[in-house]
C-alpha positions, 0 to 999 in steps of 0.5 A: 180917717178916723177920730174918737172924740171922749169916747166912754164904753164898756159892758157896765154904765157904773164901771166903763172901761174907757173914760173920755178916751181921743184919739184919731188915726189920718189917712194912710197913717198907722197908729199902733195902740199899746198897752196891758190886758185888760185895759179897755184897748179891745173895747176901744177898738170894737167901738172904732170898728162900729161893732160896739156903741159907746155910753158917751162920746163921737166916732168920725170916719172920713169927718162923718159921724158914726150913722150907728153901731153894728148893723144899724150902721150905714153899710157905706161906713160898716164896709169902710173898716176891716177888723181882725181880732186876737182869737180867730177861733172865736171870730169864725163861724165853725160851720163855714169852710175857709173859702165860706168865711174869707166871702163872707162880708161879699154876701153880707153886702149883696157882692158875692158874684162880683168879688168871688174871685177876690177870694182866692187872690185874698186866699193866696195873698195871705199864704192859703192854698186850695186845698186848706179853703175847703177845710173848716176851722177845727181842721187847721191851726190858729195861724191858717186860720187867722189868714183867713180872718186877715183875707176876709177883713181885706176883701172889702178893700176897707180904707181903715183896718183895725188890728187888735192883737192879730199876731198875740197868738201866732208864731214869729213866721206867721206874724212876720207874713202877715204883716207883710200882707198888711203892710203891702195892702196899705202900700198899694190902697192907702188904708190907714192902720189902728194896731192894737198890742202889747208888744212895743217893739213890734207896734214900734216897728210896724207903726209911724207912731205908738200911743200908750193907752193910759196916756191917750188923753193926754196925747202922749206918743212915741214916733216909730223907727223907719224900718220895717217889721221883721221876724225880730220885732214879734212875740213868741208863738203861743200856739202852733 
């Protein structure tokens, strides 16, 4: 589903934060991607995404090179790929209600009438109720928010979503749930998973195989355990 062939990027050409990085995704597999702050991880993932393009290197979706990069790319392969970042907060629009942002990618692709109906399954599926879609984002917490940001990336149904530290900021409860969401969307579509993280037991658990970012050019990974994400496998809540 997705392969990133010696990829170099970054925000300096003299000081990239990825150097000649591979590493590919099959479909309906779920690699998570570990590592420490400050690495290059989240530079890697917006590159997967097409939000970001690279000073060196091929992304393929589905064996099709990238076509281009944010909105330059061909809406075929920009609508193929769901993102959820870390911070919610700095990925939703403050002028929007919730039920405005989950639609968000329905309008930006012509499709609101056809999937507004979509918005509320989403907004159930992840645990928002009516009341909480008519709110804007200084009126809920980082986890309600962060179900929206995780309905909005599904609406789409993307045969590829990429995580990248969606649960650092949530409590055990929240990042349990979505998981849980995730996981049965994966179950029911076929979607493969790019789960970017520090947190080894909960990459571990939630993935079929780990990857450790230092090591990805030499193609290092540990195979995940059989069983399925749990409360126990998850970071300490940071925030309310």
């Amino acid at each position: 589903m997705l392969e990133l062939e010696r990829i170099t990027a970054g925000y300096d050409r003299r000081a990239p934060v990825v150097r000649e990085l591979s590493l590919a995704v099959a479909d309906g597999e779920a690699v998570g991607l570990l590592g420490p702050s400050g690495c290059g991880k989240s530079t890697l993932a917006r590159v997967a995404a097409l939000l970001h393009r690279p000073y060196a290197g091929t992304v393929r979706l589905a064996g099709r090179p990238a076509g281009g990069f944010r909105f330059r790319a061909p809406r075929e392969q920009r609508t193929a790929v769901g993102l959820v970042f870390q911070q919610p907060r700095l990925a939703a629009d403050p002028r929007m209600t919730l039920r405005q942002l989950i639609a968000a990618p329905a309008h930006a692709t012509g499709r609101g009438d056809e999937l507004a109906g979509r918005v509320d399954e989403w907004a159930a599926t992840v645990g928002l109720t009516t009341e909480l879609l008519t709110r804007h984002p200084h009126q809920v917490s980082d986890g309600q928010l962060q179900r929206a940001c995780v309905a909005r990336a599904l609406l789409l149904r993307p045969a590829l979503l990429i995580c990248d530290e969606m649960t650092a900021m949530l409590d055990a409860s929240t990042t349990a749930a979505l998981v849980a969401v995730v996981e049965e969307y994966r179950a029911a579509s076929g979607a493969a998973l790019l789960a970017v993280g520090h947190d080894r037991v909960l990459l571990r658990r939630w993935c079929d195989r780990v990857v450790d970012f230092p090591a990805v050019q030499s193609n290092r990974s540990e195979t995940a355990p059989t069983s399925s994400p749990s409360t126990s496998s998850t970071t300490e809540a940071k925030t309310s």
